[in-house]
C-alpha positions in Angstrom: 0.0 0.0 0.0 2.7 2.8 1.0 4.6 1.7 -2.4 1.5 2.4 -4.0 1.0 5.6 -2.2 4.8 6.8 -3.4 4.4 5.9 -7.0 1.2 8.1 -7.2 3.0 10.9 -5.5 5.7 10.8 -7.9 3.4 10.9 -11.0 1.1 13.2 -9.5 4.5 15.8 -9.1 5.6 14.9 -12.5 2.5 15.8 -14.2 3.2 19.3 -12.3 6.5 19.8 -13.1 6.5 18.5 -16.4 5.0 20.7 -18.9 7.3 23.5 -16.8 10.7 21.7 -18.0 9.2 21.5 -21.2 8.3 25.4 -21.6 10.3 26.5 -19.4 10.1 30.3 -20.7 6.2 30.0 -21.8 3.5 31.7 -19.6 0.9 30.6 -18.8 -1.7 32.2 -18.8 -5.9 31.2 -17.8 -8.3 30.2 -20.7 -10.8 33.6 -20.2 -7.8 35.5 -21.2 -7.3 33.3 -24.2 -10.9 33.3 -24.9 -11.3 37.1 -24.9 -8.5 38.0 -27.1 -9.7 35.2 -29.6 -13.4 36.9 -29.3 -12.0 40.5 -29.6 -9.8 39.2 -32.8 -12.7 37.6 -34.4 -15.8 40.4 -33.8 -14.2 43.1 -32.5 -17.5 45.3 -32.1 -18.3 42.4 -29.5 -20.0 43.6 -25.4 -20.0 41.1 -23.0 -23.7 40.2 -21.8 -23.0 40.5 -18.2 -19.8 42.6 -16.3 -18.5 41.1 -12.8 -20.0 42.7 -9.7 -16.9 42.3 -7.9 -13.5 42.5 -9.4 -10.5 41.1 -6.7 -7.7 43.2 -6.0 -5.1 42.3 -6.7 -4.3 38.5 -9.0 -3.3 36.6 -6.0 -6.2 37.4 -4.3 -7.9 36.3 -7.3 -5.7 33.0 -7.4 -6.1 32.1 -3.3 -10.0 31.9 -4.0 -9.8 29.5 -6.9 -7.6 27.7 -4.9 -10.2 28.1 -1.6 -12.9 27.4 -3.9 -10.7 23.9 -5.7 -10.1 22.9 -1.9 -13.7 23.2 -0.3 -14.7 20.9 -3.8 -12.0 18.4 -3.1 -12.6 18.1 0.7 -16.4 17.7 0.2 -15.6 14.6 -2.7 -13.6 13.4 -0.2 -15.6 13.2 2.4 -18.5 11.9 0.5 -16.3 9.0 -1.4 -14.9 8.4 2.3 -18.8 8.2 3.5 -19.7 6.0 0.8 -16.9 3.7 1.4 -17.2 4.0 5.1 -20.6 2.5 4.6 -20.2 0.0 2.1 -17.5 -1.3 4.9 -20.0 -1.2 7.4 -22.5 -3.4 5.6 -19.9 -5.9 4.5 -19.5 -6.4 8.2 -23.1 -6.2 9.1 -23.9 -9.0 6.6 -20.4 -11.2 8.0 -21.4 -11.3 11.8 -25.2 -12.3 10.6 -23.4 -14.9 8.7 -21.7 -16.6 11.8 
């Protein structure tokens, strides 16, 4: 199991590093900059339907609540695939003590 563990660590650290060795001097940039030049380009005349009510700060404000927000959805599928399993446990046991 801990073998296990380590090799999806490592894979998980290379899929971060990786494409950063490989364009190393790229930026990276998100996909709503990308799509707004590209929508600019092609109808330049273009207005958004709808502006932001709120506009962050400053970028890394902007970037600590995506992160925030990617957290609170990772803990809650974790707790729910942890309940689910937790459960199905549970039952397996239920069903082997009415067994014996």
């Amino acid at each position: 199991m801990r073998t296990k563990n380590i090799i999806l660590i490592t894979l998980v650290v290379l899929l971060a590093v990786f494409p950063l060795l490989i364009h190393s001097g790229a930026e990276f940039g998100g996909a709503d900059g990308e799509a707004e030049e590209a929508i600019t380009e092609l109808q330049p005349q273009y207005e958004p339907w709808l502006v932001s009510f709120w506009e962050p700060p400053s970028g890394e404000i902007e970037s600590l609540l995506f992160a925030l927000q990617a957290a609170i959805g990772a803990g809650f599928i974790g707790y729910y695939l942890g309940f689910v399993k937790g459960r199905r446990e549970n039952e397996k046991e239920k069903r082997s003590v009415r067994s014996l």
